[in-house]
C-alpha positions in Angstrom: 134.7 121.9 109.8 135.0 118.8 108.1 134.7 115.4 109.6 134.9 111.8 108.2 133.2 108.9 110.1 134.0 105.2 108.9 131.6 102.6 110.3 131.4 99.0 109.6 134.7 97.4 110.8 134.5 94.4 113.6 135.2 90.8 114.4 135.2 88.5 111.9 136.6 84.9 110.9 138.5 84.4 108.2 137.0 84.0 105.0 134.4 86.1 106.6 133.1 89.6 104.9 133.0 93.0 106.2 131.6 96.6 104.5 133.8 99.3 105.5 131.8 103.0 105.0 133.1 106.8 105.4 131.1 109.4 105.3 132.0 112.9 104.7 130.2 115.7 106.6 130.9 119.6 106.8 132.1 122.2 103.8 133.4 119.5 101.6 132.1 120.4 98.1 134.0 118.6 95.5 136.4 115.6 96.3 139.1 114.4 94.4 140.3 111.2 95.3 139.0 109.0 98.4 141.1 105.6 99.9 141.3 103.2 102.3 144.1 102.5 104.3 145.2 100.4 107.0 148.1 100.3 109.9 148.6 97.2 111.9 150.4 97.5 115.5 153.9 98.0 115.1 153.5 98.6 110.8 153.7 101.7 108.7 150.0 102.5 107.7 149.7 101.5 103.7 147.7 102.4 100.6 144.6 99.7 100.7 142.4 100.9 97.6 142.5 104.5 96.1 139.2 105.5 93.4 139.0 109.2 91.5 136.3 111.4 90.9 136.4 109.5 87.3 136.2 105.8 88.8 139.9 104.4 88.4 141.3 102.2 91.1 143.8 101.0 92.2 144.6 98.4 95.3 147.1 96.9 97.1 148.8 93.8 95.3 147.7 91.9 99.1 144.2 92.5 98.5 143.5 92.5 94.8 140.4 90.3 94.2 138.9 90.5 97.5 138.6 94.0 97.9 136.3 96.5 96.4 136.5 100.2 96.5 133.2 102.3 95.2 132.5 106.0 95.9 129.2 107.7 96.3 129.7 111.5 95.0 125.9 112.4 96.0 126.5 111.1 99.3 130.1 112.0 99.8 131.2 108.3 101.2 133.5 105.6 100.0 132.9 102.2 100.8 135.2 99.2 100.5 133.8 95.7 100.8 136.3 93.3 101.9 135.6 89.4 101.2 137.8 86.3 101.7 139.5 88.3 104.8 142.7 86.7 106.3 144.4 87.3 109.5 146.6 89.3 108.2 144.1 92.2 107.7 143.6 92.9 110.5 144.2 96.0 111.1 143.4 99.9 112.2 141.6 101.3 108.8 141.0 104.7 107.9 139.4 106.7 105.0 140.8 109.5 103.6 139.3 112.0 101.3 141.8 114.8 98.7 139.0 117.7 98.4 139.1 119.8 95.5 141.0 122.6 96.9 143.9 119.9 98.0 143.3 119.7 101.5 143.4 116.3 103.1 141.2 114.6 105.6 141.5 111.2 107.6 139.2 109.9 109.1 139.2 108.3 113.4 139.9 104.9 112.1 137.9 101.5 112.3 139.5 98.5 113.9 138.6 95.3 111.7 139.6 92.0 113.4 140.2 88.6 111.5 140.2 85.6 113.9 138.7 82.3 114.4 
């Protein structure tokens, strides 16, 4: 059985940091992609930041230049540090790993609060 766990979301004001992490655990031998996304009450959930086994990213046009996605293939994780947050990221986020074989997991989600 595979599992993700994310860790690292909280309360934070904005312009404040945070260092989201998801860790994979189980028979999960080769992943394809791993993301980040993020559903706020009463919104869709969205695409945050996206890497591939090879390193290419992409992000979401809202959070270009603040965020960072980086992967850990030894460790199975993804991480995504998040700098210069705003209000409006605040949000439910969740990891989500494509394993080799196609199959899709999500992680329970990690609530990360921007307020003063």
């Amino acid at each position: 059985q595979v599992q993700l766990v994310e860790s690292g979301g909280g309360l934070v004001q904005p312009g404040g940091s945070l260092r989201l992490s998801c860790a994979a655990s189980g028979s999960i031998f080769s992943i394809n992609a791993m993301g980040w996304y993020r559903q706020a009450p009463g919104k869709q959930r969205e695409l945050v930041a996206r890497i591939t086994s090879g390193g290419s990213t992409i992000y979401a046009d809202s959070v270009k230049g603040r965020f960072t996605i980086s992967r850990d293939n030894a460790k199975k994780m993804v991480y995504l540090q998040m700098n210069s947050l705003k209000p409006e990221d605040t949000a439910v986020y969740y990891c989500k790993m494509t394993a080799g074989n196609a199959v899709v997991y999500w992680g329970q989600g990690t609530q990360v609060t921007v307020s003063s």
